[in-house]
N, C-alpha and C positions, 0 to 999 in steps of 0.2 A: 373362566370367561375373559373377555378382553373389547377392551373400548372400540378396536380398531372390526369386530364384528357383535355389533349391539344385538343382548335380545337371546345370543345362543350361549349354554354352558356345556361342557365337555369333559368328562373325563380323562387327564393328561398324565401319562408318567414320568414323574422325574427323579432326580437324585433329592436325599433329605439332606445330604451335606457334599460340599464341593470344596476346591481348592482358587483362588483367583489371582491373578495376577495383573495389576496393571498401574497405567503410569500416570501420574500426575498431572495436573495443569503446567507445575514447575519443574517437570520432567524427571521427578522422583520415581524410581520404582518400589511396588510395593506388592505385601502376597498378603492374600487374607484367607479363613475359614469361614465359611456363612453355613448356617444351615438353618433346619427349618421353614417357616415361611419366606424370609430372607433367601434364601438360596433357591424355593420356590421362583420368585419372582426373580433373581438376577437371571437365572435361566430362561425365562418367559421374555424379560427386556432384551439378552441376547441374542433369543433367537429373532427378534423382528430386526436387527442389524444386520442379520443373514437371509434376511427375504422370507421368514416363517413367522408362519400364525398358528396358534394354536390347533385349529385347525389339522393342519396338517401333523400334525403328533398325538391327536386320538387311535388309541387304537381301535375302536369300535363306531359304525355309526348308532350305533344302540344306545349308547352312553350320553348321546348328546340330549339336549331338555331345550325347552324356554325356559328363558329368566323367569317367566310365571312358575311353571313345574319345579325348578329350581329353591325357589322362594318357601311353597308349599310343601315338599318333598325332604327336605335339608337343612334347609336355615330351623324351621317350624321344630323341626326332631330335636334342636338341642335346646 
C-alpha cells in the first residue's frame, strides 16, 4: 500500500536484501545492506523519486484489494 493511493493494496515484488549507496548531508559517502522490511521500503521510497507508484509494479491486477479486504483477509490471519 502507499499513502500517495489511499484505499488500495497490492501485491509488489521486490528484492529481500539490496546494496545502497549514498552521500551524506556532509558529503560523506557511504554503502549500506538493508534488508527485509527496510529494504522493502527503501525500494518503494525510491521508486517515487523516479515517477513510480506501486502501482505500476504489480504484477497482476488480481492481486490488488481494498484496505477493507486487506484488513480482513491478512492482517486478521495472523
Amino acid at each position: 500500500g502507499c499513502l500517495s493511493i489511499p484505499g488500495i493494496r497490492g501485491v509488489v515484488p521486490r528484492y529481500q536484501a539490496i546494496e545502497v549507496e549514498y552521500t551524506t548531508r556532509n558529503g560523506n559517502l557511504h554503502r549500506q545492506k538493508l534488508t527485509d522490511f527496510v529494504a522493502r521500503i527503501f525500494q518503494h521510497e525510491s521508486d517515487h523519486l523516479d515517477g513510480i507508484v506501486f502501482l505500476d509494479r504489480v504484477e497482476s491486477t488480481q492481486e490488488l484489494m481494498t484496505e477493507q479486504e486487506y484488513q480482513q483477509q491478512i492482517v486478521q490471519q495472523k
